[in-house]
N, C-alpha and C positions, 0 to 999 in steps of 0.2 A: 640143349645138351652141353655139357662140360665136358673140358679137356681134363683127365688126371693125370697123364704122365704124358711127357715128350722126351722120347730119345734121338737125339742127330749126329750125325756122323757125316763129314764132311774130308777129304782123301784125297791128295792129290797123284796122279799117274808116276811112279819112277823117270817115266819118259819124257817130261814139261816140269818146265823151268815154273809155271804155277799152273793153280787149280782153275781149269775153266769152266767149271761148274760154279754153282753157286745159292746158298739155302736162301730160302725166304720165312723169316721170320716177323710178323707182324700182330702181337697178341691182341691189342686194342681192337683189331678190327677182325680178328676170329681170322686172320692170312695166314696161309702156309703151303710151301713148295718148295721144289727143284728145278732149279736151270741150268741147261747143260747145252755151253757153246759149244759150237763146231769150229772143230779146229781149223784154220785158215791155210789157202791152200796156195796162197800169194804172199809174199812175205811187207809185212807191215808192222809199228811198233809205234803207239802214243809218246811222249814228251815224258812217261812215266816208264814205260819200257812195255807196256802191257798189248796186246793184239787183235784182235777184232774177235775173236770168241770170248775172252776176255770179259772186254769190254760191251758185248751184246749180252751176257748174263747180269755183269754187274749195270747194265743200263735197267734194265726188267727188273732185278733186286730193287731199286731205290724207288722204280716208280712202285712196285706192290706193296713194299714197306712205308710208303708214305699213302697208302690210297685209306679213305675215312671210313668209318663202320656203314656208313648210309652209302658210297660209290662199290658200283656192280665191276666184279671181274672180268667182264669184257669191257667194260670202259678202260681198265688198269689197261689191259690188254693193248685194247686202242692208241692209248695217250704214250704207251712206252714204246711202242713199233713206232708212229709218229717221231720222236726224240732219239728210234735208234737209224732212221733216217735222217733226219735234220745233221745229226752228229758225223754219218757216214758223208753225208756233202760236204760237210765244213772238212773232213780230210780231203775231200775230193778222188773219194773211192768211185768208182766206174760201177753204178747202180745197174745199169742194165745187164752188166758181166756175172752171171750165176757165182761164179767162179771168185770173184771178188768182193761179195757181198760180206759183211757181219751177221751171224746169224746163230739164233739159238733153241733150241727146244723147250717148251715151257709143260709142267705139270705144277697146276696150284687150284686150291680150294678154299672156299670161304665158309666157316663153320658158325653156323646160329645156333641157337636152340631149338630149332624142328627143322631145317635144312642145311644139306651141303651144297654149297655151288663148287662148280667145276668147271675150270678151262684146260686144253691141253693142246701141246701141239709137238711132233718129231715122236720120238720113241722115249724119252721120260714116261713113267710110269705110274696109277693109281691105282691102289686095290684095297677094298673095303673089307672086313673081317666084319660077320653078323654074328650076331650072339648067339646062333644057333651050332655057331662049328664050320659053318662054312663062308671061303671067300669068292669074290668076285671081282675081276679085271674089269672097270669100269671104262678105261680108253683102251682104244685103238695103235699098235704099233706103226706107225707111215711109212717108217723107214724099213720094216722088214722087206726084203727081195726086192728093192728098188734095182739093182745092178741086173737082176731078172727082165725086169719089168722097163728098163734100159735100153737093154738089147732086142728086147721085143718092139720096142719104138722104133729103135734103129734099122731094124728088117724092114717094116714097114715104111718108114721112109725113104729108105733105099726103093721098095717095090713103088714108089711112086715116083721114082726121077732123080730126086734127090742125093746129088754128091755126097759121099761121107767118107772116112778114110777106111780102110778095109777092119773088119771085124777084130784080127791081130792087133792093130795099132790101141785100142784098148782092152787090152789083156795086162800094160800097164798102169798101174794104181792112179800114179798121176793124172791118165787122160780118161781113165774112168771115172772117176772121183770127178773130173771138170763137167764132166757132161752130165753124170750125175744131177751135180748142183742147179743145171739147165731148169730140172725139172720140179725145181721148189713152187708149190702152189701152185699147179699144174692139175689137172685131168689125169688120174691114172701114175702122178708122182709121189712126192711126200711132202707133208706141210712142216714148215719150220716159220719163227720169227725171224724176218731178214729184214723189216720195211717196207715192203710189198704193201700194195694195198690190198692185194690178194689176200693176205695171210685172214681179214677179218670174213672172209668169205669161205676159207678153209678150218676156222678157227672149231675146233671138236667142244662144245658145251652142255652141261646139262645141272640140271638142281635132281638132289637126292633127297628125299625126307629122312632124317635122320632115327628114325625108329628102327629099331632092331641092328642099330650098327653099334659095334664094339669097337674098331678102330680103322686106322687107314694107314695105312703102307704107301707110302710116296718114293720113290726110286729114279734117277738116273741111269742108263744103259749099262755103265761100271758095276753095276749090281748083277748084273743078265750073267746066270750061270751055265755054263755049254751044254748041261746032261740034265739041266732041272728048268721045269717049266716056271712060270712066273707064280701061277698058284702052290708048285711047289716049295719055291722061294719064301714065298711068304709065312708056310708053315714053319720053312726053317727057322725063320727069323724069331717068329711066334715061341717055339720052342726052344730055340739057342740063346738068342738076343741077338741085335743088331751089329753089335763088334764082333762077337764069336762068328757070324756069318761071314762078314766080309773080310775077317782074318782069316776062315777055311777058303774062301772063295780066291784071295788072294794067292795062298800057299798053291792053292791046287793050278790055278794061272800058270805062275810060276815054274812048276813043275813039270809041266807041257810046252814049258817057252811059249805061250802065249800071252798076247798083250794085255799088260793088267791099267786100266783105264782110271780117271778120273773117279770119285766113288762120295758119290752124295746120298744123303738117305734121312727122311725123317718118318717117325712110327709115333702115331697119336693114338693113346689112347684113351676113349670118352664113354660118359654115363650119364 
């Protein structure tokens, strides 16, 4: 299967000094995706000025855009989580501290002629368009209701002995957001690329036959519209184009003083 059109769209937040997202382009070897670091919750800045969400997208950029048409996306996978370890030591960032890690969401695919492979990890987003008119969310979100699914840990550790500080004490973002992060690669948490070696144990993969697909929709969370589901999303997209989406999506943000996010997006479409 061929690509005939790619459109990308790459956006950085109002809020950040730059884009912690970051596209994966690699045509030789049929790659392509979205990576969308998480913003850091420690403050930290390379020799360059740039941060660990940063610098955890753009560590996954070089290794996918350099991997050969014969190397599987879970090797990419592998060998970049590996590098974005190695790198988090050489600052002498506190691996074991959730809190402190680098780390990033990954959605990417490898397109042959009769198959798609796919890896995914966080809430970065894939969805395949069939030729028939209909689409299908091929991953899984990890991140939806984690703060739910938080405080349900939380009770329950509580009911087992377990000191924690009272319920109140994360109601602010800061101390929820830390504990959160606890829960990367976990049982019952959310998967993200931090390093971990966990992550290739949580790693969501699968190969698609590429028959009867029209295109794929690859998205970043900056995409997630509050009132439209992800299949609806993608009709838009389908129907508007990719800028006219993310400039309503934008406005409409905006206009509810809600946060308008980093915004990466690539739309392939193949025959």
């Amino acid at each position: 299967m061929k690509i005939t059109s790619l459109q990308q769209l790459h956006m950085t937040s109002p809020a950040k000094k730059e884009c912690e997202d970051a596209l994966v382009i690699n045509e030789e070897a049929g790659v392509y995706g979205v990576l969308d670091g998480a913003t850091p919750l420690v403050p930290f800045e390379d020799e360059e000025g740039h941060n660990g969400a940063y610098l955890a997208a753009n560590i996954f950029k070089d290794q996918l855009e350099s991997l050969n048409a014969e190397d599987s996306l879970i090797y990419a996978v592998k060998q970049a989580n590996q590098r974005l370890r190695k790198e988090m030591e050489r600052y002498g960032v506190q691996t074991e501290k959730g809190e402190e890690r680098w780390s990033t969401c990954v959605a990417v695919v490898k397109i042959t002629l009769a198959h798609i492979e796919f890896v995914h990890l966080g809430d970065s987003m894939i969805i395949i368009g069939e030729k028939n008119g209909k689409c299908k969310v091929i991953t899984k979100d990890t991140v939806k209701g984690i703060s739910a699914r938080a405080k349900q840990k939380r009770e329950g550790e509580r009911l087992k002995g377990r000191k924690l500080p009272e319920e109140s004490h994360f109601n602010k973002t800061i101390h929820k957001l830390r504990y959160n992060r606890q829960l990367a690669n976990v049982d019952g948490g959310y998967t993200v690329a931090n390093g971990m070696k966990e992550v290739m144990d949580y790693l969501d993969k699968g190969v698609l036959r590429t028959q009867g697909i029209q295109d794929l929709f690859i998205m970043t969370d900056g995409l997630f519209h509050p009132e439209l589901s992800l299949e609806e999303s993608y009709y838009k997209v389908k129907q508007q184009g990719l800028r006219a989406y993310i400039d309503q999506l934008t406005q409409y943000l905006k206009e509810r003083s809600l946060h308008v996010d980093d915004r990466s997006a690539l739309w392939i479409q193949l025959k």
